[in-house]
C-alpha positions as CSV (number, residue, x, y, z in Angstrom):
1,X,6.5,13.4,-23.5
2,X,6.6,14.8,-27.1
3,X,3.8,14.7,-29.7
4,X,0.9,12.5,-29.8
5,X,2.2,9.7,-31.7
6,X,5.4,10.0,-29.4
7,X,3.8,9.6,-26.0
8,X,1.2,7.0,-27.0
9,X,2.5,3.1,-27.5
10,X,1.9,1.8,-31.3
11,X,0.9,-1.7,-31.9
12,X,0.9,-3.1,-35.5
13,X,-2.7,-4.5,-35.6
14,X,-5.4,-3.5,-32.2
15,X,-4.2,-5.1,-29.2
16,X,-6.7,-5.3,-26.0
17,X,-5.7,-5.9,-22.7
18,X,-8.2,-7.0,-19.5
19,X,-7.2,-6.1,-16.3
20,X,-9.1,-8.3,-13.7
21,X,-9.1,-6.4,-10.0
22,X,-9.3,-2.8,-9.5
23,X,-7.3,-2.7,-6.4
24,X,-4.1,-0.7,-6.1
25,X,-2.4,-3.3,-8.4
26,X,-5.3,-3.5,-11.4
27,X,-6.0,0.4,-11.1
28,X,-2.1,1.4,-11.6
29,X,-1.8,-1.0,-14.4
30,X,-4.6,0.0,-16.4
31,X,-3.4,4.0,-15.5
32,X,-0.1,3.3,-16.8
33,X,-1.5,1.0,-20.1
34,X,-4.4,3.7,-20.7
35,X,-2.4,6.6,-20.6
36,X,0.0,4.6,-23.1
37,X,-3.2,4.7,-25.5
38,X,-3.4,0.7,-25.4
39,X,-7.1,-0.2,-25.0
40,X,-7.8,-1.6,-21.6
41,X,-10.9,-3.1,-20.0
42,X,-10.9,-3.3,-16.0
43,X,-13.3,-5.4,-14.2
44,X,-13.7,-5.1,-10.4
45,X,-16.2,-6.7,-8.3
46,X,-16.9,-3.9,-5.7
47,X,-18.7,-0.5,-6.4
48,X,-15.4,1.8,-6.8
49,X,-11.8,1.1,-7.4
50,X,-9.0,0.6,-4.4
51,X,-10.5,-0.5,-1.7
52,X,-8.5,-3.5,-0.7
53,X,-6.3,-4.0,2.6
54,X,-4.8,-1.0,5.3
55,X,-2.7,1.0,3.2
56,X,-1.1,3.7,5.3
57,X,2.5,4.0,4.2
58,X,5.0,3.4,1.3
59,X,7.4,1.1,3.3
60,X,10.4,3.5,1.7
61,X,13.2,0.9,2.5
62,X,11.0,-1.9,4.2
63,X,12.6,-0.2,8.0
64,X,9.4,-1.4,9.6
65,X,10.7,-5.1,9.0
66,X,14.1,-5.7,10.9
67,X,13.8,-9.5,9.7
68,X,13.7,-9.0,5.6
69,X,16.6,-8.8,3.5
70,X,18.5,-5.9,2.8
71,X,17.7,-6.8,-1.2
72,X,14.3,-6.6,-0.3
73,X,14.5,-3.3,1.4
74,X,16.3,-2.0,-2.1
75,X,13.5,-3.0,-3.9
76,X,10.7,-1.1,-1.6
77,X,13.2,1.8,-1.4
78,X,12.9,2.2,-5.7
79,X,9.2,0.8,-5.5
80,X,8.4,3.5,-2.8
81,X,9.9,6.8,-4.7
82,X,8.4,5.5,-8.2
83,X,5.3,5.6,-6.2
84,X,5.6,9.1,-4.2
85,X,6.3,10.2,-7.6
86,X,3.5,8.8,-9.6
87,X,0.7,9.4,-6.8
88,X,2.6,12.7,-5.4
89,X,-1.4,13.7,-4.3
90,X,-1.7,10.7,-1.7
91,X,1.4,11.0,0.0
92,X,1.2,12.1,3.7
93,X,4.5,13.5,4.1
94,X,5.2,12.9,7.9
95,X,8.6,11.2,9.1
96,X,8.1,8.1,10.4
97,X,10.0,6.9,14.5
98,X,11.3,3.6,14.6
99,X,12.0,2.7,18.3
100,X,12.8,-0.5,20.1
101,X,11.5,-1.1,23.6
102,X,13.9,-2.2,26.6
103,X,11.3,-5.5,26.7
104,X,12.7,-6.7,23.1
105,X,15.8,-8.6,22.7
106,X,16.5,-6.5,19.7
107,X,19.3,-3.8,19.2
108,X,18.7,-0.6,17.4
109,X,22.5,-1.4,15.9
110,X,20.8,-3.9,14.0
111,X,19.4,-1.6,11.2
112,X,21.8,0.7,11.3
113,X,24.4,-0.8,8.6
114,X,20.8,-1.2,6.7
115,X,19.9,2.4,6.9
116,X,23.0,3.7,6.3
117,X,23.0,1.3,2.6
118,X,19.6,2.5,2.1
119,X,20.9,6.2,2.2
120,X,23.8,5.4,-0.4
121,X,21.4,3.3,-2.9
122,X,18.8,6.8,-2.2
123,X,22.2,9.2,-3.7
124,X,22.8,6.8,-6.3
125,X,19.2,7.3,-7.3
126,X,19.5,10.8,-7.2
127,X,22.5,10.7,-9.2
128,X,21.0,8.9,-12.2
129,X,17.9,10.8,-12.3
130,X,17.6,14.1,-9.8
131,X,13.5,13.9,-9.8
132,X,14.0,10.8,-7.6
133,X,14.9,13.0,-4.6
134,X,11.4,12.7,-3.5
135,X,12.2,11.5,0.4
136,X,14.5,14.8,1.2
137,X,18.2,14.4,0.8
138,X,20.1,11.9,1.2
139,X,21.5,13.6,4.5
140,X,17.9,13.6,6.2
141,X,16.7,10.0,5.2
142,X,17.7,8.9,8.6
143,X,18.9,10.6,12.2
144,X,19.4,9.1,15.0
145,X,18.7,10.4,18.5
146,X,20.2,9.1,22.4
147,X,18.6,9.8,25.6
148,X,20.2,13.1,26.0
149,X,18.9,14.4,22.4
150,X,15.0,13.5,24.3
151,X,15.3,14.8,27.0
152,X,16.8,18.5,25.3
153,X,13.6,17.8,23.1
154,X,10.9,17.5,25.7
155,X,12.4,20.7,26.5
156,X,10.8,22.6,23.8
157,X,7.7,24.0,23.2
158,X,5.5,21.8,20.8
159,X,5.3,23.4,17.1
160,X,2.0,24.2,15.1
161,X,3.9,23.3,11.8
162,X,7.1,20.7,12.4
163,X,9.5,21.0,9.6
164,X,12.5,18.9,10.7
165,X,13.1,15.8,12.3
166,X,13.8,17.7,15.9
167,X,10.6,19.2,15.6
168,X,8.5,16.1,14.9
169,X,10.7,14.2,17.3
170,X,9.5,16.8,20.2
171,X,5.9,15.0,21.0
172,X,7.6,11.4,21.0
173,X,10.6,13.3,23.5
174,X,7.8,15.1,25.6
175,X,5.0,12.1,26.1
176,X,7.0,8.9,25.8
177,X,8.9,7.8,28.9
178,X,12.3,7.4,27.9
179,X,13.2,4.8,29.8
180,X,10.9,2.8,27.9
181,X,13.3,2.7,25.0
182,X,16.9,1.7,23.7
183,X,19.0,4.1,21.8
184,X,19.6,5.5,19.8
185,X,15.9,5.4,18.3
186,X,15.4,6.5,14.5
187,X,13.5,9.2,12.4
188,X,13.5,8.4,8.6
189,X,11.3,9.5,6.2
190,X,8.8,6.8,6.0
191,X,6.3,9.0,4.5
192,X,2.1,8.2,4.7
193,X,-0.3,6.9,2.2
194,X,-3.8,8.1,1.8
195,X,-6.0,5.0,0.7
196,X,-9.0,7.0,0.2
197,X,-6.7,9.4,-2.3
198,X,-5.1,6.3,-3.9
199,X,-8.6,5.3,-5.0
200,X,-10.1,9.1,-5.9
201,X,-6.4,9.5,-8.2
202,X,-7.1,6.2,-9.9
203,X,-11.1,6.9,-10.7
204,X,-10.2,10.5,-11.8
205,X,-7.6,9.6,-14.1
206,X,-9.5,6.5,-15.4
207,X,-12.3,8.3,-16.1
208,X,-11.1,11.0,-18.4
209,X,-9.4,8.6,-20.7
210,X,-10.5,7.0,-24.2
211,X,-9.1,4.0,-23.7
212,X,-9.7,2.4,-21.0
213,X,-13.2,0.8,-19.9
214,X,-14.0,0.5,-16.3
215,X,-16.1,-2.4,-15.5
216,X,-17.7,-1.6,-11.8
217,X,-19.5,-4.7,-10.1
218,X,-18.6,-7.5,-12.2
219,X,-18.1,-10.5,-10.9
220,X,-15.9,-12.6,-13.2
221,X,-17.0,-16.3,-13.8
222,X,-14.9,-17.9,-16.1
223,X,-11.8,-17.5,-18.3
224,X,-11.6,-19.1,-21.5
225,X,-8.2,-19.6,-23.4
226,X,-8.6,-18.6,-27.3
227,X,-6.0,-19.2,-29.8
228,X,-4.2,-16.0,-29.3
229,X,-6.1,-14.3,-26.2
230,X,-8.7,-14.9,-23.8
231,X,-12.3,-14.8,-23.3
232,X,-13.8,-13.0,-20.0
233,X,-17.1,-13.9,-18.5
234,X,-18.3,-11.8,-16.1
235,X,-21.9,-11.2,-14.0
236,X,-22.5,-7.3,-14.1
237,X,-24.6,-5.6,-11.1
238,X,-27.7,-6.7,-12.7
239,X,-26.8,-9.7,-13.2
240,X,-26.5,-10.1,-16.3
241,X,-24.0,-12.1,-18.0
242,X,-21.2,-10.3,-20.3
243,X,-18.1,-12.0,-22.5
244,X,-15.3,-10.2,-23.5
245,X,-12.3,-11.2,-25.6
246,X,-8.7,-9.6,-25.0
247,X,-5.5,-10.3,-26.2
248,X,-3.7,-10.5,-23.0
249,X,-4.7,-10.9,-19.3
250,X,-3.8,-9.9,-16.1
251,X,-4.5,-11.2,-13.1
252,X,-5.1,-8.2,-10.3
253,X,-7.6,-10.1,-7.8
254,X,-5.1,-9.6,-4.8
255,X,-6.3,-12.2,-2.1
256,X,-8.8,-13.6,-4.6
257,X,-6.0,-13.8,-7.6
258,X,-5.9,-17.7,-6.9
259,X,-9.7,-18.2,-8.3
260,X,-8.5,-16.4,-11.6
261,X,-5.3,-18.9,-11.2
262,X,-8.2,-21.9,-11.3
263,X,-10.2,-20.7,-14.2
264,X,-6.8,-20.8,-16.3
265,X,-6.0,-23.9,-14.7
266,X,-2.6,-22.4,-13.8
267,X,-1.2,-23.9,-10.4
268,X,0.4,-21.8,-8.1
269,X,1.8,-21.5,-4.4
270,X,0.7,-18.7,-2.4
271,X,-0.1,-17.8,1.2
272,X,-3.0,-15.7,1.9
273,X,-2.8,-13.5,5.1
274,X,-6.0,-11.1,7.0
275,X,-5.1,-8.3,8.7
276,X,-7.1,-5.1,10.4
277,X,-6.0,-1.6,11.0
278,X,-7.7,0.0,13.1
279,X,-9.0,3.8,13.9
280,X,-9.0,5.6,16.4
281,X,-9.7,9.4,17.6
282,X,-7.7,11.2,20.2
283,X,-9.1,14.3,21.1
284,X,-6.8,15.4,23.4
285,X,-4.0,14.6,21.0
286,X,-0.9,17.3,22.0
287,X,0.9,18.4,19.4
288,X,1.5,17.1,15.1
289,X,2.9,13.3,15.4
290,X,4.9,11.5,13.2
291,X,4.1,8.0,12.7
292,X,5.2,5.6,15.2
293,X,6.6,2.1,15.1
294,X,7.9,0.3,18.2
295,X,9.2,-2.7,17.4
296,X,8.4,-6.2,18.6
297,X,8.2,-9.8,17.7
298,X,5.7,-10.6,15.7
299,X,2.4,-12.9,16.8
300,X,3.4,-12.3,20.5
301,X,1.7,-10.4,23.1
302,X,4.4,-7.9,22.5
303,X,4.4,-7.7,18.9
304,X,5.0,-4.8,16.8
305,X,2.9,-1.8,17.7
306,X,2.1,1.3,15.1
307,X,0.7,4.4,15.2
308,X,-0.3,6.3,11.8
309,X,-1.6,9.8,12.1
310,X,-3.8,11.7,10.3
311,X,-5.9,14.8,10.2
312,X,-8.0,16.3,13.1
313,X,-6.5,13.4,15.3
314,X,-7.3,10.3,13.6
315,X,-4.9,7.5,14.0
316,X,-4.7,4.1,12.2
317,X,-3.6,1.6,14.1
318,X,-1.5,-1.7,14.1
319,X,-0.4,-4.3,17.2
320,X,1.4,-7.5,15.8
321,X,-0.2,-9.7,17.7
322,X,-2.9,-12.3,17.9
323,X,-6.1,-10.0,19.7
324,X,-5.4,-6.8,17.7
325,X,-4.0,-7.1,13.9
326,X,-3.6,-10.9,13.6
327,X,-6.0,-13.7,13.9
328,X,-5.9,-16.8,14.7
329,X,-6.3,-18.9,11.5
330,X,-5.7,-15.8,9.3
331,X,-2.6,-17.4,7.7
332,X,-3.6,-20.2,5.1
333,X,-1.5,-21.5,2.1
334,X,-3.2,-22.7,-0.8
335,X,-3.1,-26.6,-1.9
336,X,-2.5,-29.3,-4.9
337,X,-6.2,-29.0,-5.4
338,X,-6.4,-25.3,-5.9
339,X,-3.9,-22.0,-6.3
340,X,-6.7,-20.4,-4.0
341,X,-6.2,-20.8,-0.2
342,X,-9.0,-21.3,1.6
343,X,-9.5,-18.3,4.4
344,X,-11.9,-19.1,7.0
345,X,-15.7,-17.7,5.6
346,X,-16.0,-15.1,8.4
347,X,-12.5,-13.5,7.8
348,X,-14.0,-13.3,3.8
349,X,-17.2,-11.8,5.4
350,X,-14.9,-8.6,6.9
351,X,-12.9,-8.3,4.5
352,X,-16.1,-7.4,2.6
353,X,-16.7,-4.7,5.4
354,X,-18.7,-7.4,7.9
355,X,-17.9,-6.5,11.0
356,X,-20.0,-6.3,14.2
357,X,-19.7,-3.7,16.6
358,X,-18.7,-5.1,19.4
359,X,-15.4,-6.7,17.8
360,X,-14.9,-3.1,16.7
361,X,-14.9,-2.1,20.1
362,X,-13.3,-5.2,21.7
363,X,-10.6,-5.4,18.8
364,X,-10.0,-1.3,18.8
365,X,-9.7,-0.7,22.5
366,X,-7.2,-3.8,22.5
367,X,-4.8,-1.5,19.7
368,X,-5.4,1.7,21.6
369,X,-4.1,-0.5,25.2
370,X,-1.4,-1.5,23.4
371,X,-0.2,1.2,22.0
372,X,-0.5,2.7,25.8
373,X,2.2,0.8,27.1
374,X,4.6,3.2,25.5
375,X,2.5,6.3,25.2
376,X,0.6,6.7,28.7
377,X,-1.6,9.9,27.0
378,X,-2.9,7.7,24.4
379,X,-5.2,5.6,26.7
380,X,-7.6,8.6,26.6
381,X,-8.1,7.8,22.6
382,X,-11.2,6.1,21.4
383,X,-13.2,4.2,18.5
384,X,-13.1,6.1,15.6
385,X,-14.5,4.1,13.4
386,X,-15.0,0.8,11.4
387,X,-11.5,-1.1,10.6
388,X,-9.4,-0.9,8.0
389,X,-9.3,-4.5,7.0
390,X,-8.7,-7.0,3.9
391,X,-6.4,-10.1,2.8
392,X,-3.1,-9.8,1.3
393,X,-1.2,-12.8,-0.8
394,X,1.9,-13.9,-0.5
395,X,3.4,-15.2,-3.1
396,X,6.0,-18.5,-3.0
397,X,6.7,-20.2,0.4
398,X,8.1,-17.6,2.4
399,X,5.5,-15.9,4.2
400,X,7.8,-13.0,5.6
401,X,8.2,-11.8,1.7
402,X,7.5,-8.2,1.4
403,X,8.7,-7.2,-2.4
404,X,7.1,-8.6,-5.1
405,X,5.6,-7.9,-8.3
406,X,4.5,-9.6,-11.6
407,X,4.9,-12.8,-13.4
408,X,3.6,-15.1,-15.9
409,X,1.7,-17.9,-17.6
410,X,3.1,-18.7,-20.9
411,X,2.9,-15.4,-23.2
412,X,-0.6,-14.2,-22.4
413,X,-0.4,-14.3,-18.5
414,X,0.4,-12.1,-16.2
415,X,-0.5,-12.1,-12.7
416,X,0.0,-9.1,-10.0
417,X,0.9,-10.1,-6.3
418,X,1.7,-7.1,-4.6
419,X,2.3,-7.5,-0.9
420,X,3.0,-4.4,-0.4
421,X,0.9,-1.1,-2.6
422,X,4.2,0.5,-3.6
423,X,4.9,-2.2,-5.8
424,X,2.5,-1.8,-8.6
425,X,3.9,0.8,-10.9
426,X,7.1,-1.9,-11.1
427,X,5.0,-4.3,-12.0
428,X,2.9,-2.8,-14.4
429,X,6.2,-1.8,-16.1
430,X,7.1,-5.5,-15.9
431,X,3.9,-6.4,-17.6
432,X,4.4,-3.8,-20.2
433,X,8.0,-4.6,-21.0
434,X,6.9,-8.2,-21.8
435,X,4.5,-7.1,-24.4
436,X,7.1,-5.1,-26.1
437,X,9.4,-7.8,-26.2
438,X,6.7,-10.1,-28.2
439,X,6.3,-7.6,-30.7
440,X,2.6,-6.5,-29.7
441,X,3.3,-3.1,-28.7
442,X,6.2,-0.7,-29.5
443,X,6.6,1.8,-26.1
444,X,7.8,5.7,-26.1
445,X,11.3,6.1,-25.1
446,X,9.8,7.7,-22.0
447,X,7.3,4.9,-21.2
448,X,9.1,3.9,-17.8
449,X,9.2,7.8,-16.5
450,X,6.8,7.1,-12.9
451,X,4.6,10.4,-14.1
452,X,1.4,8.8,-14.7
453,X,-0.3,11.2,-17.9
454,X,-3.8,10.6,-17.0
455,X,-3.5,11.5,-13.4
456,X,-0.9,14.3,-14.2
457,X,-2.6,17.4,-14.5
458,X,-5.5,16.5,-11.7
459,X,-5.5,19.1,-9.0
460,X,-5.2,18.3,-5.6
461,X,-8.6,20.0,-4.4
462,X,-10.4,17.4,-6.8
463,X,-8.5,14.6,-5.5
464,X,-9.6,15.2,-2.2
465,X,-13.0,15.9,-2.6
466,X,-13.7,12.7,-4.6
467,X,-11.3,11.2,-1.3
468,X,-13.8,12.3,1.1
469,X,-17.0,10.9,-0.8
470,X,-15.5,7.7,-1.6
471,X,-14.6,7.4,2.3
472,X,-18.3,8.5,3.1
473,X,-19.2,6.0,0.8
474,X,-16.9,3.2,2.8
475,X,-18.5,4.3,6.3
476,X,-15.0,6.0,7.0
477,X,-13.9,9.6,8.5
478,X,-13.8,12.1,6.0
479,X,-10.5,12.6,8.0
480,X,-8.6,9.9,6.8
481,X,-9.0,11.2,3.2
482,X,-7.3,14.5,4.2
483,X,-3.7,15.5,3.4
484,X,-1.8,15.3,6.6
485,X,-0.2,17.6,8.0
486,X,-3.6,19.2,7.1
């Protein structure tokens, strides 16, 4: 980006920002502000950063939702290659199968005309900047198959290292009854997301850089409005208590960003929703799978199923429904009385990891008997660990919202409610475009290029090493922290 006094943003008198959550949302921002050279303080409660809810994909064009807009899926579409291109490390880069099963009362017709828009908004991408052909060309975002494309498929012979969409297509053709399905079904490149490598990019870049502060274990008590900033009170892990004064906050708590909303007294409507991924091992695993999505409606016995792969046959898993992802009261808005809804205690208690083995069991075995229906072979799978699990917020009334980013409280306020992960880098942008326009910083031409500088030159073997411990750490397979295909 040009000289040092080019690539760093200038601000006429010192200018301090605190960043409060270092979840995928916090970490990105204070990346982006850090690596700008404006001195950041981040404060998260847990013992490393990113470890919030299952993230296992970049939702490139939002095709596992049939029922959000097509606006919407524009916005994860540019979210989604701003983040492949900022975190190019933690990408798994397998296609992803959307199918529909002969059960639903959908039609596969009914994302085409989406696809199909998605692939000319992806060229006009291209066209205004050529590094934003990160998902393949335009020409392979999608293909379709029929029943006769399958059943030439499960023809072949399964290959070690699948390159195009026939050859990743050829396990789904060979092990999934095809009667099971309505055509044509879809291969678009949906690529992975490595959590674990989310979290190792963010703590390597963070930790090489001057200006920013990393605050681990702090639990923040208070918010104080000054004059022209605030002050932060926090409880490090000695319990201590620390203050800090900033000129500008930001609000990064994810499900927790309501409590931060109450010590500003800021009101706010937001629904807060728990979820669980869960793992799985399948030794017996034939062949290098892309991801797998069979659609269904959501919250019913049939609801949406999902199978994520990764390295040495690990597989994350999703089922839509009550028993397996959802649960029963894990959908709570917040109230008049506080911008904080109230999840039920024991949901809050896994979230923070809390999870007793036989739900593991009960909970995983459910996802792996679900996922059956469509994939006989995969009843042989079994528990392969703890869940991936945590709360996501909403933001607004509309709890099917999937895009969404910052916005603000007066001049000095900014909040982060990312429903999705792949929305962070546009809304630290956001944040950072708002304090240019006040006069407190003065940004680089370059400033909104998705290259991240302090992550830029980190090599991949050091990105997955720290990966693996920090999974370790977390009581996960070291697998899931591996690039897949691996």
């Amino acid at each position: 980006m040009g000289s040092e006094r080019t690539e760093l943003a200038i601000s006429a008198a010192p200018f301090k920002v605190g960043i409060v959550g270092g979840g995928v949302a916090g970490a990105t921002t204070a990346l982006k502000m850090a690596g700008l050279g404006i001195e950041t303080l981040l404060f998260e409660a847990g013992d490393s950063l990113v470890s919030g809810p299952p993230i296992c994909h970049l939702h490139a064009g939002g095709n596992l939702y049939r029922e959000i807009s097509d606006e919407q899926c524009i916005a994860l579409l540019e979210q989604s290659i701003a983040t492949v291109r900022a975190y190019p490390d933690t990408v798994n880069r397998r296609p992803t199968v959307i199918a529909i099963p002969t059960t639903d009362s959908g039609q596969p017709e009914a994302i085409l005309d989406r696809l199909e828009t998605l692939t000319q908004h992806y060229r006009t991408l291209i066209a205004q900047d050529a590094d934003n052909e990160v998902l393949g060309t335009p020409e392979q975002y999608f293909t379709l198959y029929n029943e006769q494309d399958l059943a030439r498929l499960a023809k072949e012979s399964l290959p070690e290292n699948p390159q195009t969409p026939d050859e990743w297509l050829i396990p789904v053709a060979k092990y999934m009854p095809h009667d099971k399905f309505k055509f044509p079904l879809v291969v678009v490149q949906e690529y992975g997301l490595s959590v674990f490598r989310l979290a190792a990019t963010a703590a390597l870049g963070l930790e090489q850089s001057p200006h920013c502060s990393v605050h681990l274990k702090h639990t923040i008590i208070k918010i104080e409005s000054l004059s022209e900033g605030w002050r932060i009170g926090s409880i490090d892990g000695d319990g201590k208590a620390q203050s800090h004064d900033v000129d500008f906050v930001v609000n990064a708590c994810g499900f927790r960003t309501g409590t931060v909303d109450d010590f500003a007294s800021f009101p706010r409507k937001r629904w807060v929703e728990y979820k669980a991924a869960y793992v799985a091992h399948w030794p017996s695993q034939a062949g290098m799978w892309p991801e797998v999505i069979v659609h269904g409606d959501r919250g019913t016995p049939q609801g949406m199923a999902q199978l994520t792969p990764y390295a040495n046959g690990f597989i994350q898993l999703h089922g839509m429904t009550q028993d397996i992802t959802l649960f029963d009261g894990g959908l709570v808005a917040s109230t008049e009385a506080s911008a904080q809804p109230d999840l039920p205690q024991h949901m809050v208690v896994k979230a923070g990891g809390g999870w007793e083995w036989p739900e593991i069991r009960e909970r995983t075995e459910r996802a792996i008997s679900h996922f059956s229906q469509w994939l006989p072979e995969f009843e042989h799978a079994e528990v392969g660990g703890k869940p991936l699990c945590g709360a996501q917020q909403i933001p607004g009334d509309d709890p099917s919202l999937r895009a969404a980013d910052a916005t603000f409280e007066g001049e000095r306020y900014a909040r982060i409610e990312l429903v999705k992960a792949s929305s962070a880098l546009q809304a630290a942008d956001r944040i950072l475009a708002h304090c240019e326009q006040r006069g407190w910083i003065s940004l680089p031409d370059a400033w909104q290029n998705p290259t991240l500088p302090l992550t830029a030159s980190l090599k991949n073997d050091e990105i997955v090493e720290r990966a693996q411990n920090i999974a370790r750490g977390r009581e996960y397979p070291d697998a899931l922290a591996l690039p897949f295909p691996h």
